[in-house]
VOGU-3710 file (C-alpha; in Angstrom, 3 decimals, decimal comma):
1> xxxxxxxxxx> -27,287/70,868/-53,350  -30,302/69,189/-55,617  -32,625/66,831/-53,922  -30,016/63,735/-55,937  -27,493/65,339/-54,092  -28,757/65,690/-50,702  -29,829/61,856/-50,779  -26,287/60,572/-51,718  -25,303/62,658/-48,763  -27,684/61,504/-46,528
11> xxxxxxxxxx> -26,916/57,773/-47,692  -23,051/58,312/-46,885  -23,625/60,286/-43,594  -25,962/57,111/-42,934  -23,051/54,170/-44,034  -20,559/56,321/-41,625  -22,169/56,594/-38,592  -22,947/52,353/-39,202  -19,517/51,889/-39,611  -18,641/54,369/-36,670
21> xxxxxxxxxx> -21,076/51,742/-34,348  -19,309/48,915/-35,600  -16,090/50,565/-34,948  -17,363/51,243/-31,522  -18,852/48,357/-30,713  -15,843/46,302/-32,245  -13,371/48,259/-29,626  -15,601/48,591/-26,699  -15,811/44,321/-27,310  -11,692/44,110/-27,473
31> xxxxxxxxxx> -11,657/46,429/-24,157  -13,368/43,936/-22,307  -11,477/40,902/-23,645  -8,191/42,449/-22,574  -9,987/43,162/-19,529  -10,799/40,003/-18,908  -7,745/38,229/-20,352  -4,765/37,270/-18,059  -2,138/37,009/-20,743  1,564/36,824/-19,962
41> xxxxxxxxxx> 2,790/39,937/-20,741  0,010/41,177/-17,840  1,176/39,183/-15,570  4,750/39,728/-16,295  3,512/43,281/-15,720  2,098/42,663/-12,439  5,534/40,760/-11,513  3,705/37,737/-10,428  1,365/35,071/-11,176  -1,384/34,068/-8,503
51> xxxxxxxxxx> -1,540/30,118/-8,359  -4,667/28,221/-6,785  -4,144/24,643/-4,921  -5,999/22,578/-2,369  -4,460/20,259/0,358  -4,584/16,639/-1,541  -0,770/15,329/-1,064  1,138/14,047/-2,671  -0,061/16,466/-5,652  -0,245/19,689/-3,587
61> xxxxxxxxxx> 0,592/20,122/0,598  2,570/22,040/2,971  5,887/20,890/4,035  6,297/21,410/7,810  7,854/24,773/7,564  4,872/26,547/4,990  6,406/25,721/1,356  4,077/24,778/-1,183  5,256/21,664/-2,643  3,937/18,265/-3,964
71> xxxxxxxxxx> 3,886/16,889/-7,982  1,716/20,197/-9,404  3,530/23,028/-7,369  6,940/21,864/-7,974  6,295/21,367/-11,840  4,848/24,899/-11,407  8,127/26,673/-10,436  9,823/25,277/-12,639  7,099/26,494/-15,358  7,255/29,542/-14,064
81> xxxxxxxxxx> 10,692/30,168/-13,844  11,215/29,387/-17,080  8,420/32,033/-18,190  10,894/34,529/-16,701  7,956/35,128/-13,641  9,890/36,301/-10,677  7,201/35,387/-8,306  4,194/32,959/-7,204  1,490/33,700/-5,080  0,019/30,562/-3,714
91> xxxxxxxxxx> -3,816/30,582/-2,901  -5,138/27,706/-0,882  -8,720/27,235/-1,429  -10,998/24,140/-1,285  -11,062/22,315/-4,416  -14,596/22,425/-5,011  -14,056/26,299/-4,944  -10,994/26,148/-7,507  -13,011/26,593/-10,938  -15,456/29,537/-9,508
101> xxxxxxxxxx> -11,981/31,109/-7,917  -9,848/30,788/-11,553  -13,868/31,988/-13,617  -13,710/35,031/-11,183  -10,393/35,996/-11,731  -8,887/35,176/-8,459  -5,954/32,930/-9,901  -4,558/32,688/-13,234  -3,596/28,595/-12,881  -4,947/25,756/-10,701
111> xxxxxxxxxx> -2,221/23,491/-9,749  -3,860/20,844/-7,753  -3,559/17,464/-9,826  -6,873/17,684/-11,486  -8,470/15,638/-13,566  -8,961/16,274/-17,301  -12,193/15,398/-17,694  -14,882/16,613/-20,240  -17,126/17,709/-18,062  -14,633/20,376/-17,018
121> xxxxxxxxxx> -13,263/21,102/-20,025  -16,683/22,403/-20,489  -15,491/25,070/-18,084  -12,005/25,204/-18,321  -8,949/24,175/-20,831  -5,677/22,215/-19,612  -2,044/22,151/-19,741  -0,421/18,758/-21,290  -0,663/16,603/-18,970  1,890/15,905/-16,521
131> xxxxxxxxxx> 0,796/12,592/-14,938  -1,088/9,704/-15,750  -2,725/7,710/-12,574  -5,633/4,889/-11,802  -8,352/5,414/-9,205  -8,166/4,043/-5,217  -9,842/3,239/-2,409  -8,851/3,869/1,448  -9,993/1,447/3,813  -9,956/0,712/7,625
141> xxxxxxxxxx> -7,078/-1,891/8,057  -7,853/-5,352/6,958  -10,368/-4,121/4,648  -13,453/-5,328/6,924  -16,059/-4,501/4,356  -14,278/-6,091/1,716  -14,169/-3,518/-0,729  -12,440/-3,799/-4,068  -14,568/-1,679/-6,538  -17,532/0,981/-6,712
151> xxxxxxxxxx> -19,715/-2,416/-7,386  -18,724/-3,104/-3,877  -19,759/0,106/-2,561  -22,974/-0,300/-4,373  -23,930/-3,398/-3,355  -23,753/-2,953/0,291  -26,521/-1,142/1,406  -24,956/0,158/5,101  -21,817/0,939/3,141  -20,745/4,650/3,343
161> xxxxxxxxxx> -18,147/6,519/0,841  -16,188/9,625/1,777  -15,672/12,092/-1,283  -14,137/15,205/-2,146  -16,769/17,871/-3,564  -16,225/18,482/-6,908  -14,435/15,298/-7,355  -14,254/12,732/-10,465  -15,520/10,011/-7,653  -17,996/12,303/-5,987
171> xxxxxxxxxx> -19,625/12,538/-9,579  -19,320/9,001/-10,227  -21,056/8,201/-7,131  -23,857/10,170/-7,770  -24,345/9,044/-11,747  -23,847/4,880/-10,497  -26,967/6,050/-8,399  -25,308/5,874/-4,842  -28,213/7,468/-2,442  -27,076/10,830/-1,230
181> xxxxxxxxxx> -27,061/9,748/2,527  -24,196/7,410/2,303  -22,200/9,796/0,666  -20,017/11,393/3,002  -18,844/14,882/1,695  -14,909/16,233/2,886  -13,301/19,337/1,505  -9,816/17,734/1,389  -7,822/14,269/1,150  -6,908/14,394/4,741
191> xxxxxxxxxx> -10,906/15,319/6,361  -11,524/11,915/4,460  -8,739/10,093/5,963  -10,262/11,097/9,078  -13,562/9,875/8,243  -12,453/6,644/7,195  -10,461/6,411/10,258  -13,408/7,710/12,883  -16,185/5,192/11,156  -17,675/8,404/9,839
201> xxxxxxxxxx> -17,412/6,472/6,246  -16,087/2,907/5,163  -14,530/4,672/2,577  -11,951/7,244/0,875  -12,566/7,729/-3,203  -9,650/9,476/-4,187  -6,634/8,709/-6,345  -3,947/6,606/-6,293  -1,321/8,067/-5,405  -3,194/10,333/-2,366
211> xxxxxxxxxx> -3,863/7,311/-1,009  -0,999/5,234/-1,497  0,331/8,183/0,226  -1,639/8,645/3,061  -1,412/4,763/3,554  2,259/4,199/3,703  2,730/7,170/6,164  3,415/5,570/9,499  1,072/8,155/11,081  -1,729/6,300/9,663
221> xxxxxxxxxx> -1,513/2,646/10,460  -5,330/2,458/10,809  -6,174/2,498/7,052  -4,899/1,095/3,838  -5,189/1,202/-0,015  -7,954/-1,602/-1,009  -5,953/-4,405/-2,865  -7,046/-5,724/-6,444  -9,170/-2,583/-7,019  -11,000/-1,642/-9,989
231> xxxxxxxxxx> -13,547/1,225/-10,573  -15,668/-0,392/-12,796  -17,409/2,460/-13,479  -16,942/4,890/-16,302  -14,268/5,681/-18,500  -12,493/8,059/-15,943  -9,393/5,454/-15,034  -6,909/5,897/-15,451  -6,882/9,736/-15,536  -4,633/11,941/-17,061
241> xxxxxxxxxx> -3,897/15,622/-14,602  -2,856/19,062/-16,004  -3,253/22,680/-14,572  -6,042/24,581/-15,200  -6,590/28,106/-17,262  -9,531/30,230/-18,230  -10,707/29,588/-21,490  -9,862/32,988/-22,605  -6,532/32,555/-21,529  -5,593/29,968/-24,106
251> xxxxxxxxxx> -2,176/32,326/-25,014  -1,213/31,793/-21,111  -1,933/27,851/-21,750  -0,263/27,607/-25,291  3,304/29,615/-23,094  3,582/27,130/-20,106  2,562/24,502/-22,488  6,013/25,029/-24,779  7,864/25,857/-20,717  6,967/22,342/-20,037
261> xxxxxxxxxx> 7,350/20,568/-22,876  10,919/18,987/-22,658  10,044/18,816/-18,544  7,957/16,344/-18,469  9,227/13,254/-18,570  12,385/13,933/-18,068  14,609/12,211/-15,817  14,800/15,128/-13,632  10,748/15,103/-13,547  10,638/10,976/-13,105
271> xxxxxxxxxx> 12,861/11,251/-10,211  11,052/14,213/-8,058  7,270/12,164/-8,866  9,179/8,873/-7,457  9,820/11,180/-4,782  6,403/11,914/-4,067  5,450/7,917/-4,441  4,818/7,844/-7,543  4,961/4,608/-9,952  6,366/4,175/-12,985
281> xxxxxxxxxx> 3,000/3,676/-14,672  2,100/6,968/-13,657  4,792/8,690/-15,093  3,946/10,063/-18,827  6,266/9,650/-21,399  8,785/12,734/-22,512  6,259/15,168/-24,211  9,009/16,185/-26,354  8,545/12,681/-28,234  5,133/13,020/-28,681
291> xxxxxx> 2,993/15,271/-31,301  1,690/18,570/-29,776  -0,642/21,231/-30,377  1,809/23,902/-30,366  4,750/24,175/-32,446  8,175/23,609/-30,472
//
């Protein structure tokens, strides 16, 4: 071999072991995408699909015998039956814990009615959404602080708010400059109730529908929704909800996306939300009739 010779080879011996990294590098990358990934076919492999929820009826609660039910869970099953999924395991969890849980791996879908907001979507992508609903306010009957918007809550300087954490009105709260000591922090719809009730807070944030809820149950006649309300604040009413995915699980999204499509809004899916006390305002049109991302 003459010194041209043993150059060229050293030059191509050189270019293969680069492309041999690259090769490498390119597979060790794909390795830990599918590692990471929660597509359907690995969960059909598993044989079920791990769904994460929090306590906030009438989106998500436990009837009195243990069944997971309420407007998310029971579009769920249907979602997932369709999927061909033969089974669901429920995880209850705080909702300010859902989005670390679902990051981590710990659930593949959060079924909760949460709020498609940008500031999660930061985190997290959605389904289509499946209801459409206006902020509320929970009050001590008669409404003795005479509360009708955050302005209200604002304004009056003794007046405390009860919040979810991680909640659309917890952040609104903060960013309308509400001082941190007359926010009262609950992990669920109910603790708030309580708080309201007790004098622990003037106040429930929540949605609609949780607390139109909550207020027509006749094991509550202490509180009631505030009439005439209006947020006032922000561009977060009303809200559209969806269930929530990993962002590298867009596949998974894209599948219960096309399960649900000719669901929701259907009569069948009006009539169980009017079940739950839902209004006709709240209830989205068929998605069927509207332009999607994915194909039919």
């Amino acid at each position: 071999m003459d010194f041209l010779d043993m150059i060229c080879f050293r030059k191509t011996c050189g270019w293969l072991a680069g492309v041999g990294v690259l090769l490498f590098a390119f597979h060790a990358a794909t390795c830990f995408f599918r590692a990471r990934s929660c597509g359907l076919d690995e969960i059909r492999a598993k044989g079920e699909i791990r769904i994460g929820y929090a306590v906030e009826p009438p989106y998500a609660f436990l009837t009195e015998g243990g069944e997971v039910t309420g407007e998310s869970p029971e579009v769920a099953k249907r979602v997932v039956h369709r999927l061909g999924l033969p089974r669901i395991e429920w995880r209850l969890t705080e909702f300010s814990s859902l989005q670390e849980e679902l990051e981590q791996g710990k659930i593949d879908v959060i079924a909760t009615g949460m709020f498609i907001t940008k500031e999660r979507q930061k985190r997290l992508i959605f389904s289509s959404p499946t209801c459409r609903v206006e902020q509320g306010l929970l009050v001590r009957k008669g409404n003795p602080e005479n509360l009708h918007s955050y302005q209200d809550l604002l304004a009056k300087p003794r007046v405390t708010v009860a919040v979810i954490g991680g909640s659309v009105e917890e952040r609104l709260m903060k960013e309308a400059g509400m001082p941190g000591e007359r926010i009262h922090h609950v992990p669920d719809a109910l603790a708030g109730l309580s708080a309201v009730e007790s004098g622990k807070a003037d106040a429930l944030a929540l949605s609609a529908p949780t607390l139109r809820w909550m207020s027509q149950d006749g094991k509550f006649p202490n509180v009631e929704m505030a009439d005439s309300f209006h947020p006032g604040m922000g561009g977060e009413s009303p809200g559209e909800v969806g269930f929530g995915f990993r962002k590298e699980d867009a596949s998974l999204r894209d599948c219960w996306n096309k399960a649900q499509r000719d669901y929701i809004g259907s009569p069948h899916h009006k009539a169980m939300l009017k079940s739950f006390g839902f209004v006709d305002a709240e209830i989205p049109a068929p998605l069927n009739a509207v332009k999607t991302e994915s194909p039919p």
